[in-house]
NUDO-513961 format. One record per atom (N, C-alpha, C): residue in three letters; x, y, z. Coordinates in pm, whole numbers, plus 50000, padded with zeros to 5 digits. Example, Ala and Ser with C-alpha at 12.3 -4.5 7.8 and 13.67 -1.06 7.14 Angstrom:
<recs>
Ala513194943150780 Ala512304955050780 Ala513204967050780 Ser512854977550708 Ser513674989450714 Ser512905000350787 
</recs>
This chain:
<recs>
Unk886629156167092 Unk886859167166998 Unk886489162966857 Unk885789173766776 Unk885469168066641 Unk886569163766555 Unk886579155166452 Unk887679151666383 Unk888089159966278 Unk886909172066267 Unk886969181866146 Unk888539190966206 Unk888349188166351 Unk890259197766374 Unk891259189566326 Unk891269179866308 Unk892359172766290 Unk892469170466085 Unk892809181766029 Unk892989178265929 Unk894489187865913 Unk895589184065769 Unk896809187365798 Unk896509203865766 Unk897629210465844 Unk897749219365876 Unk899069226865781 Unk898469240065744 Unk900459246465691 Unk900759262665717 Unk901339267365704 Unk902189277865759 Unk901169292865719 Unk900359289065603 Unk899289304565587 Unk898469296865692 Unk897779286365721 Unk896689287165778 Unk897679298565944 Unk898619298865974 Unk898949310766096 Unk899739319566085 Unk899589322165924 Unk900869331865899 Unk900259342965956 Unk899019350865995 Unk898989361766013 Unk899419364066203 Unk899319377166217 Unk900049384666303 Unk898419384766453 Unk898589385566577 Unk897589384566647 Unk897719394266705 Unk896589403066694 Unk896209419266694 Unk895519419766806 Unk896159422566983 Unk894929420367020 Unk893719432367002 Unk892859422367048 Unk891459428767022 Unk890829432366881 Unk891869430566811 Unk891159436166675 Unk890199424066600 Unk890159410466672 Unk889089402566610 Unk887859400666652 Unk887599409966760 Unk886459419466804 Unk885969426166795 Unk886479437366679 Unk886209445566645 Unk885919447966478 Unk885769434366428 Unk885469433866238 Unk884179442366228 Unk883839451166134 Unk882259454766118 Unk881469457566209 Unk882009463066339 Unk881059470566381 Unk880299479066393 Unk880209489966307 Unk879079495566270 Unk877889490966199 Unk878239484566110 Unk877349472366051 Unk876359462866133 Unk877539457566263 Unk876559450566389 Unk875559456366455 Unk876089469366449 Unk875469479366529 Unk874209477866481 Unk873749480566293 Unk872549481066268 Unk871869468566286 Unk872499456466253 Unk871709443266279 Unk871249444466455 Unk872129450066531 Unk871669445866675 Unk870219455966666 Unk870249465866613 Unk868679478766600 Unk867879464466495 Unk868359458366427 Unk867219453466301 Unk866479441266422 Unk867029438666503 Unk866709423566598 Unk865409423566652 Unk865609438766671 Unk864289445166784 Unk863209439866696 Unk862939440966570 Unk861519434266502 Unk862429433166346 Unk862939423866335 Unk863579418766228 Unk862199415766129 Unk863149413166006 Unk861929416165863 Unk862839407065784 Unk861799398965701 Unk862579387665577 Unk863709395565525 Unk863859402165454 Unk864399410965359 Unk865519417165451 Unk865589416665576 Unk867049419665680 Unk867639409665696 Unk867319396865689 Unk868249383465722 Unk869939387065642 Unk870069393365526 Unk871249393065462 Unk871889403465550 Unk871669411765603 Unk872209423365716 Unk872619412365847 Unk871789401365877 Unk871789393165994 Unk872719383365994 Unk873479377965857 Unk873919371165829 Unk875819375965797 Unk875509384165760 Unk876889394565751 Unk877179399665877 Unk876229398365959 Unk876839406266106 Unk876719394366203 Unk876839384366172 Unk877029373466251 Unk878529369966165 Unk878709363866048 Unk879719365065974 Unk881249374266042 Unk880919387766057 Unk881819396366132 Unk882169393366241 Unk881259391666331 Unk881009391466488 Unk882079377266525 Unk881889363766428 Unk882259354866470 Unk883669347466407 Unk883619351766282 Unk884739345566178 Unk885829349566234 Unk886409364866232 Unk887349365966250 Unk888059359366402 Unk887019356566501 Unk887029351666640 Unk887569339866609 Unk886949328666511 Unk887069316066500 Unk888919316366430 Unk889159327066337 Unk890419325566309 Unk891539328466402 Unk891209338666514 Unk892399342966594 Unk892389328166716 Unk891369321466743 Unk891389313666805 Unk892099296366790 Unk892069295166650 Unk892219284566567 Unk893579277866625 Unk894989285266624 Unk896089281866640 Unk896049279466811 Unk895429282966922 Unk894869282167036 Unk894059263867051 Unk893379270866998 Unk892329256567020 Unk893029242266932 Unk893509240666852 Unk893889231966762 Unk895029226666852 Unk895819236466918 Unk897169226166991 Unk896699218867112 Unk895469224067134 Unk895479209567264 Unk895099195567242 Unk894559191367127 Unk894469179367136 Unk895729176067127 Unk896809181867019 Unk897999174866976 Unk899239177167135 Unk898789185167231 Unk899149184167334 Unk899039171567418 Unk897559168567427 Unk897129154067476 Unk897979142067400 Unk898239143467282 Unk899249133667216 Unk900209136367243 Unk900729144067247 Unk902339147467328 Unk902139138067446 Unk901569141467547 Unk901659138767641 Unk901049120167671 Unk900999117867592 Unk900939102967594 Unk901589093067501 Unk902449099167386 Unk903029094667295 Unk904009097767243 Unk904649112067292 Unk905209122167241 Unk905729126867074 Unk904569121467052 Unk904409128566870 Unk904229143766910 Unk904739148166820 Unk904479161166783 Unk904039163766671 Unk902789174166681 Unk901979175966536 Unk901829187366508 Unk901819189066370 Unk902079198366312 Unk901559217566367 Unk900409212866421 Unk900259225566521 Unk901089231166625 Unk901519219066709 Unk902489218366818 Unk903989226766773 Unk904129220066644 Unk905399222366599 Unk905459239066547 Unk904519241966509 Unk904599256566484 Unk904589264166627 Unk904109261066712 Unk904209270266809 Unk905329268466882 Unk905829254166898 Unk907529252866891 Unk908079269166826 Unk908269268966719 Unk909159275966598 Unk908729290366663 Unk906959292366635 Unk907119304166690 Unk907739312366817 Unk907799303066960 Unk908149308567023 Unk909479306567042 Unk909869296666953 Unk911679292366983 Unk911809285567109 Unk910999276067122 Unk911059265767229 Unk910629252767225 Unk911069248567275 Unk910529224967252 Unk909209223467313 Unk909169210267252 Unk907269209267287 Unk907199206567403 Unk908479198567517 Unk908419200567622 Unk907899213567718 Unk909309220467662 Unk908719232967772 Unk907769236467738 Unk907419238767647 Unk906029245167640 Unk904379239267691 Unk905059221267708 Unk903779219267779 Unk903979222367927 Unk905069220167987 Unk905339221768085 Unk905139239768190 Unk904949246968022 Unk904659262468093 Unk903659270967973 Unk902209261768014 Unk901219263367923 Unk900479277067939 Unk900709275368089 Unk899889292068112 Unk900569306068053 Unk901909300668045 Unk903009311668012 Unk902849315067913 Unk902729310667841 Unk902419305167644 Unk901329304267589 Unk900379302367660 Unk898829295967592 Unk898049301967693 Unk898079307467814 Unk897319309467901 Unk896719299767933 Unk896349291667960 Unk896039274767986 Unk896079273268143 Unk894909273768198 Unk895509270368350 Unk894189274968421 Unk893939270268539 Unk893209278368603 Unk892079289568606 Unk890699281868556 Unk889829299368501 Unk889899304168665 Unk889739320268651 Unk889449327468726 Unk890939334368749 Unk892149333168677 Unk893479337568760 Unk893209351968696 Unk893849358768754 Unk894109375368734 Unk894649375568595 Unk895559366968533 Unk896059370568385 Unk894499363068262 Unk893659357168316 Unk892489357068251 Unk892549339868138 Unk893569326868241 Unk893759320368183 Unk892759309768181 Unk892519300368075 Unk891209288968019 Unk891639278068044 Unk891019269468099 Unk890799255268048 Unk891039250567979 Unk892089240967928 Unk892499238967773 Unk891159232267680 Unk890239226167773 Unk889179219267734 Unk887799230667695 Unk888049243767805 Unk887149251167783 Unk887229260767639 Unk888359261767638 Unk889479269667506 Unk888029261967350 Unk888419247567374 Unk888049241967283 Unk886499241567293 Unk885469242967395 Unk884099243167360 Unk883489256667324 Unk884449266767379 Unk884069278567271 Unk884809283267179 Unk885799271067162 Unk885839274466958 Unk885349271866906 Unk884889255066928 Unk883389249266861 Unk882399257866886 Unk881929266366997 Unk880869273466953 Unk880969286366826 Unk881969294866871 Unk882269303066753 Unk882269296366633 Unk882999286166661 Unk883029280166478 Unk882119275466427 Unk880969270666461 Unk879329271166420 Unk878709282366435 Unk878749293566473 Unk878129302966442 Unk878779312066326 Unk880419309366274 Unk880909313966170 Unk880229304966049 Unk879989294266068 Unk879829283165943 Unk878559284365928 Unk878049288966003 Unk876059288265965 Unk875809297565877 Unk877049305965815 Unk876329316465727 Unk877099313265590 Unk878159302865578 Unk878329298465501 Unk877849297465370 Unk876729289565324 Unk875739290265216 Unk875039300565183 Unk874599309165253 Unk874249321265266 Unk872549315365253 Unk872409305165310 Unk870809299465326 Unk870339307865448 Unk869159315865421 Unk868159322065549 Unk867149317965553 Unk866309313965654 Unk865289312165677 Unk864109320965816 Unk863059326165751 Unk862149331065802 Unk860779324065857 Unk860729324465976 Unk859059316366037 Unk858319327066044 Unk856899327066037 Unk856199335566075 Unk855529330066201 Unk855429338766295 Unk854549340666420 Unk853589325266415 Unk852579321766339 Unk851649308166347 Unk853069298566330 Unk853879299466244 Unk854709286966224 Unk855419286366334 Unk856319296166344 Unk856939291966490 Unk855999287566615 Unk854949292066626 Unk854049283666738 Unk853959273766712 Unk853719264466581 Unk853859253366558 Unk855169243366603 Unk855799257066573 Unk857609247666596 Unk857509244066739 Unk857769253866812 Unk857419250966969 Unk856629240066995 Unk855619239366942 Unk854289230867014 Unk854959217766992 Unk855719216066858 Unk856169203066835 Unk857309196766876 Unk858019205666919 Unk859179199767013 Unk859809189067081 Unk858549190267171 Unk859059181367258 Unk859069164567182 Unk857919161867087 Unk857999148667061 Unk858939146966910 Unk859659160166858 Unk860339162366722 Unk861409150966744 Unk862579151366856 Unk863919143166841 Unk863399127066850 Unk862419125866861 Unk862279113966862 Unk862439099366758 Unk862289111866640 Unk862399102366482 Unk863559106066440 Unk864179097066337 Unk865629097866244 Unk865069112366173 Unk866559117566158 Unk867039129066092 Unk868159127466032 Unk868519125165866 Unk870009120965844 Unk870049141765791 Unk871679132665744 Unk872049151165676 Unk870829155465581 Unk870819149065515 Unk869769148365370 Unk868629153765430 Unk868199152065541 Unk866909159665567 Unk866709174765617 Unk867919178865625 Unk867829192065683 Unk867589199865566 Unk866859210765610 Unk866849224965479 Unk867889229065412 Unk869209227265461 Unk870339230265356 Unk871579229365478 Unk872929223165431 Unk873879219265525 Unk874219230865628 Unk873869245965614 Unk874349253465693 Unk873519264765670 Unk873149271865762 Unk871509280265761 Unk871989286565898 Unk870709299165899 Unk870199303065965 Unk868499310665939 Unk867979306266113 Unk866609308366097 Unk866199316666215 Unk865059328866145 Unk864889335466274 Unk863359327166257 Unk863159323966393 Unk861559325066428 Unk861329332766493 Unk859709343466473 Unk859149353266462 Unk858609350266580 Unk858249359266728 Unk857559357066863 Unk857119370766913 Unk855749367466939 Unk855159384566989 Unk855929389167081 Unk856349377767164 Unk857289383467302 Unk859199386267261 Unk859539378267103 Unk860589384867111 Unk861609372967014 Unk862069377966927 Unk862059363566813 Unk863479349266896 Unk863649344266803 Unk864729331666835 Unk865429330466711 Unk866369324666709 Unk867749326866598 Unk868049314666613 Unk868059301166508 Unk868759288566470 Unk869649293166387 Unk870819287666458 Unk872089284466369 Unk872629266366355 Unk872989265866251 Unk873529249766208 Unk874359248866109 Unk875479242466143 Unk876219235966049 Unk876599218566079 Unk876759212165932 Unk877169198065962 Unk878679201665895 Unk879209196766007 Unk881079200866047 Unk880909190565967 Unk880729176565957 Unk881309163865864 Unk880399150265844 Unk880419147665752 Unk879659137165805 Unk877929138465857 Unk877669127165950 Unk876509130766002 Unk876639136866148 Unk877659149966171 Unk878009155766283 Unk877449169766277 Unk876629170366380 Unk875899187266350 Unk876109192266451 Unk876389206566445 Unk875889216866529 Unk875119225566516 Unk874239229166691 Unk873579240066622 Unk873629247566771 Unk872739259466749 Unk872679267366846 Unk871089272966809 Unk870869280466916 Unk870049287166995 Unk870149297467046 Unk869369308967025 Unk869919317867129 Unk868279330267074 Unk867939339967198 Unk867209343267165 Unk867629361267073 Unk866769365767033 Unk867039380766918 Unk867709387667021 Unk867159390867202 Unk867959401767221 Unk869159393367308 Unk869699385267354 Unk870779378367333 Unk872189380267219 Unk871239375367102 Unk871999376367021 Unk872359396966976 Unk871629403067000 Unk872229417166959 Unk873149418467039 Unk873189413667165 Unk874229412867252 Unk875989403067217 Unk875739393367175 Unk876539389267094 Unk877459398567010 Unk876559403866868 Unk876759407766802 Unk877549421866833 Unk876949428966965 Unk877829443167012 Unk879409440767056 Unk879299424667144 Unk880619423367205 Unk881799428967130 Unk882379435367203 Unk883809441767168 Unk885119433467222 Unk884679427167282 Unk885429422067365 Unk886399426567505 Unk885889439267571 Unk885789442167655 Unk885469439167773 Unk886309440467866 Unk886099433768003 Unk885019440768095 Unk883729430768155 Unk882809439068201 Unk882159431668324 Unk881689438968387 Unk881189431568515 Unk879979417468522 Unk880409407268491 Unk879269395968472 Unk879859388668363 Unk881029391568291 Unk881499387768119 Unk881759373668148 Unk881639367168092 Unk881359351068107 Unk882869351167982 Unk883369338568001 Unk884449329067905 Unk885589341267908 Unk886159346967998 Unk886989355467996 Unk889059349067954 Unk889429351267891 Unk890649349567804 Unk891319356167769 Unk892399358467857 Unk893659371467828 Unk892909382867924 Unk892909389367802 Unk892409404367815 Unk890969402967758 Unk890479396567718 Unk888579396067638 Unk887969387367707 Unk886619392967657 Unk885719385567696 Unk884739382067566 Unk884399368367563 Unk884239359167475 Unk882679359067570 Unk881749356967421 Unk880099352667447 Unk879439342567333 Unk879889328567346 Unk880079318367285 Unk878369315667289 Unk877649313267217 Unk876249312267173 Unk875809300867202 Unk874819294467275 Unk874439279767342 Unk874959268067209 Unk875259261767246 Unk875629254667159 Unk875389241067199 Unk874669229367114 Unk874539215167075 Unk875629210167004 Unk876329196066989 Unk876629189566892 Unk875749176766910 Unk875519173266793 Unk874689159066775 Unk874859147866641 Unk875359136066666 Unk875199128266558 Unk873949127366513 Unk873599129266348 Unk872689127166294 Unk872379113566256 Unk871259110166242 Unk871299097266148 Unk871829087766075 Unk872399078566017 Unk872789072365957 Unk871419069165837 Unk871719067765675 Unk871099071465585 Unk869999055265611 Unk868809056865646 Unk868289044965612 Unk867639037665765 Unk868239047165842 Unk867949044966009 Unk867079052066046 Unk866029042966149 Unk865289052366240 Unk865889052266394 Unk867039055866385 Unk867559057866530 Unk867599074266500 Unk866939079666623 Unk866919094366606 Unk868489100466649 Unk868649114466620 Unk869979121866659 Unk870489114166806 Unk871649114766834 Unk872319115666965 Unk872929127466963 Unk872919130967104 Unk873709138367133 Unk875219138467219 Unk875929145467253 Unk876869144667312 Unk877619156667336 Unk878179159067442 Unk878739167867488 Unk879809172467379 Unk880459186467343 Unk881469191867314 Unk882729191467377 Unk883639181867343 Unk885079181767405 Unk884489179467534 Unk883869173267606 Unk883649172667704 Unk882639177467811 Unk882249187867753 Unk882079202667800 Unk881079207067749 Unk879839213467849 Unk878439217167792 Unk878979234167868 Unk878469244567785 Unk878629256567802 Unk877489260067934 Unk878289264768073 Unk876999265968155 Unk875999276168129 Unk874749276568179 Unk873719281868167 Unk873009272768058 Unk873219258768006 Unk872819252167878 Unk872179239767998 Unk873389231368042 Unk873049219368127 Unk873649224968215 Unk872599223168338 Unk873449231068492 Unk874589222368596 Unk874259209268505 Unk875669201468633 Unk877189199168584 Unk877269209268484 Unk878549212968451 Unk879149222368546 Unk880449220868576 Unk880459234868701 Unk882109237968618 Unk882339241268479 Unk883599252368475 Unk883209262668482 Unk882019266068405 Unk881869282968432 Unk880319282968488 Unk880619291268588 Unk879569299168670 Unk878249296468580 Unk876709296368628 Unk876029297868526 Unk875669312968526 Unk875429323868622 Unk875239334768623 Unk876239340968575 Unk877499339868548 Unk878579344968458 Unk878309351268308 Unk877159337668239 Unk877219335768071 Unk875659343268072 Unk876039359868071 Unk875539367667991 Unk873889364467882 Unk874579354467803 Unk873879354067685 Unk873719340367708 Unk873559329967790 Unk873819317167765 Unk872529313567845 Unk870889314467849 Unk870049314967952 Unk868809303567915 Unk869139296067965 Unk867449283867969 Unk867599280167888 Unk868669274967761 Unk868309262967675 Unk869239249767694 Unk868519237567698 Unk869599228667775 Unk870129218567651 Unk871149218367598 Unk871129211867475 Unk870449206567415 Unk869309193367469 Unk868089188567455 Unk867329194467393 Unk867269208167444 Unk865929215767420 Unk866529224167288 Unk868019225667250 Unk868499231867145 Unk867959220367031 Unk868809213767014 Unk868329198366920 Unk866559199366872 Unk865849200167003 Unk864269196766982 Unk864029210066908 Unk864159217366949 Unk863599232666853 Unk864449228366720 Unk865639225166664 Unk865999226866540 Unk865279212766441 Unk865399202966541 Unk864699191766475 Unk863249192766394 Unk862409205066525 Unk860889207266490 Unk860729212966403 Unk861829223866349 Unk861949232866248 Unk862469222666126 Unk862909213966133 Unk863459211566021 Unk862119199165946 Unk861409193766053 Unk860579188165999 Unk859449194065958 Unk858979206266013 Unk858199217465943 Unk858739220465800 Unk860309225265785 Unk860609230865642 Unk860019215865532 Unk860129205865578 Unk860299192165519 Unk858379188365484 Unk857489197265548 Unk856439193765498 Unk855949197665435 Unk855239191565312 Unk855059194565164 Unk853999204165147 Unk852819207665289 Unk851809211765290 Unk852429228765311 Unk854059229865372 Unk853879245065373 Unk854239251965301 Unk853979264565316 Unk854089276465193 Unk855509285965216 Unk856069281665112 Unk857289288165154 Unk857299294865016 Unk858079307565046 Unk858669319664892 Unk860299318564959 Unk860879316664797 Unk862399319164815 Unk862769332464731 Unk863349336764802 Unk864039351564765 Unk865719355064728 Unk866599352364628 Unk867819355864614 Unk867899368464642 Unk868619372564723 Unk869229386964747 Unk870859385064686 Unk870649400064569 Unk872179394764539 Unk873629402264614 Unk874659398164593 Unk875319397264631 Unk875909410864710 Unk875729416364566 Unk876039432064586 Unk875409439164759 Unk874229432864799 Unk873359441464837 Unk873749431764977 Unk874339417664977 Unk873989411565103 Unk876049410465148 Unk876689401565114 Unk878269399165144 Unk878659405865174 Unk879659405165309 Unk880589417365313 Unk882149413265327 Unk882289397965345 Unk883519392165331 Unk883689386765181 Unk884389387265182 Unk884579383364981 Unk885109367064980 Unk885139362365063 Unk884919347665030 Unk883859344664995 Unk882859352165092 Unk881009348865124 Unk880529357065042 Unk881239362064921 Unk880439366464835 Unk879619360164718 Unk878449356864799 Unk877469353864705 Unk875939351364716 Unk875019353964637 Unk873539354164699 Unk873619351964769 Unk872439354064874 Unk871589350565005 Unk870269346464964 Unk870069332964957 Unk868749325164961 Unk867899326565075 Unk866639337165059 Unk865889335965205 Unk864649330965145 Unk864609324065283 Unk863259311765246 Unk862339318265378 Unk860989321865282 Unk860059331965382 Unk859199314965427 Unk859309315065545 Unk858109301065576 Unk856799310665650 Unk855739299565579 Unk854089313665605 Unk853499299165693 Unk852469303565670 Unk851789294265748 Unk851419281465751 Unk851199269565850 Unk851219257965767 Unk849919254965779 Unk849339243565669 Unk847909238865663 Unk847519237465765 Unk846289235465749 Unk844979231465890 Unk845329211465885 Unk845509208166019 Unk845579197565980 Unk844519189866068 
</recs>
């Protein structure tokens, strides 16, 4: 588990009330138009793309937070019997000891068994699609966008396969937290990234009509709904984590599994969830997530291409008022003849 969960915890980060379904439902009309803008997205829509990913995922990452955060300090219970400060609130809240409550997790946490009729998770699975939600909330962070055009993204592709091969520290990426559409006659692709800490990144993958799909989820229960929890259904976006570089090293990224746990339809010899289950989760195998963001990032990094940056202000792009502020879109055109 990343170490970015383990920082101290206090009584607003869960003071609010858990609505179901209503963190499924932030801005959807808004999604609605980004899922129509996907079909042939345009530079000048990324701030629409970025606010409706923002919606789609933030509020997810917050109703989930008090969920996902108690199982590690569960695993410490259960080998040390500390109790931590997450633990202890859900003590208080439900008016019960950290015993019983590990002892009747499904009761309390739904924790138990995927596939039971009350719609309970994996305590491990809980946690690889919070990490996914929570990189697709943090990638819009900076409000950095980035645009490929049709020749560049062929470039990106072409370079792939031999991209992870060289060092990448933080310092080399286009900006700590982004998103990038690349442009495809057959149908675009969407990079998301954030570095949670350190030289610890995530990113994702996922293709335009995928992601409009994402973006519609209501969280409604439906025939095929992959990561099902409670009463919802959750469509957690392919997701990588990878150590970056160390400043001064040519040891390229590693990678490594999330809590354990690769989201199926990503790497197929994972068997918690079905791979025909995950909807939106189709042909990218972490590897191949990493190599596409790596190729892109060493494209933004070469001096020969032509890039226009565009502030969109605020007024016209934010729709959460934390994230209120420009949207930097970086149009990438074509790169030299080499």
């Amino acid at each position: 588990m990343s170490n970015a969960l383990r920082r101290n915890r206090t009584e607003e980060d869960f003071a609010g009330p858990f609505v179901t379904g209503e963190h499924f439902r932030h801005g959807l009309p808004m999604r609605r138009q980004a899922q129509q803008a996907l079909a042939d997205l345009e530079p000048a829509q990324m701030p629409l793309l970025l606010d409706a990913l923002d919606d789609a995922a933030t509020p997810v990452v917050e109703h989930l937070e008090p969920f996902a955060w108690v199982v590690p300090e569960f695993e410490e219970f259960r080998a040390t019997r500390t109790i931590g400060p997450t633990l202890a609130w859900w003590c208080e809240f439900h008016g019960q000891s950290a015993e019983s409550l590990l002892v009747n997790t499904e009761r309390y946490f739904c924790f138990g068994p995927e596939g039971s009729a009350i719609g309970a998770m994996e305590e491990h699975t809980m946690l690889a699609m919070y990490d996914a939600y929570r990189c697709t909330s943090a990638a819009t962070a900076g409000r950095n966008a980035y645009y490929a055009s049709e020749e560049m993204t062929a470039h990106i592709l072409a370079d792939r396969e031999t991209s992870a091969e060289v060092s990448v520290t933080p310092e080399n990426l286009p900006s700590p937290s982004g998103v990038a559409y690349l442009a495809r006659p057959e149908g675009g692709l969407v990079l998301l990234w954030k570095i949670q800490h350190d030289t610890l990144l995530s990113v994702q993958l996922v293709s335009a009509s995928e992601l409009a799909e994402f973006l519609g989820n209501d969280g409604e229960p439906r025939p095929g709904g992959a990561y099902r929890y409670i009463k919802h259904v959750y469509l957690p976006l392919p997701t990588a984590e990878a150590e970056l570089s160390p400043p001064g090293s040519d040891t390229p990224p590693n990678l490594h599994n999330i809590d354990g746990l690769t989201p199926a339809g990503m790497d197929t010899d994972v068997p918690h969830v079905p791979h025909e289950a995950l909807t939106n989760n189709r042909g990218w195998t972490s590897a191949e997530i990493l190599e596409v963001f790596v190729a892109f990032t060493h494209m933004c990094r070469q001096k020969t291409t032509q890039t226009e940056s565009t502030t969109v202000s605020a007024a016209n792009s934010a729709t959460i008022p934390r994230r209120k502020k420009p949207t930097e879109i970086t149009n990438l055109g074509s790169p030299s003849r080499r």
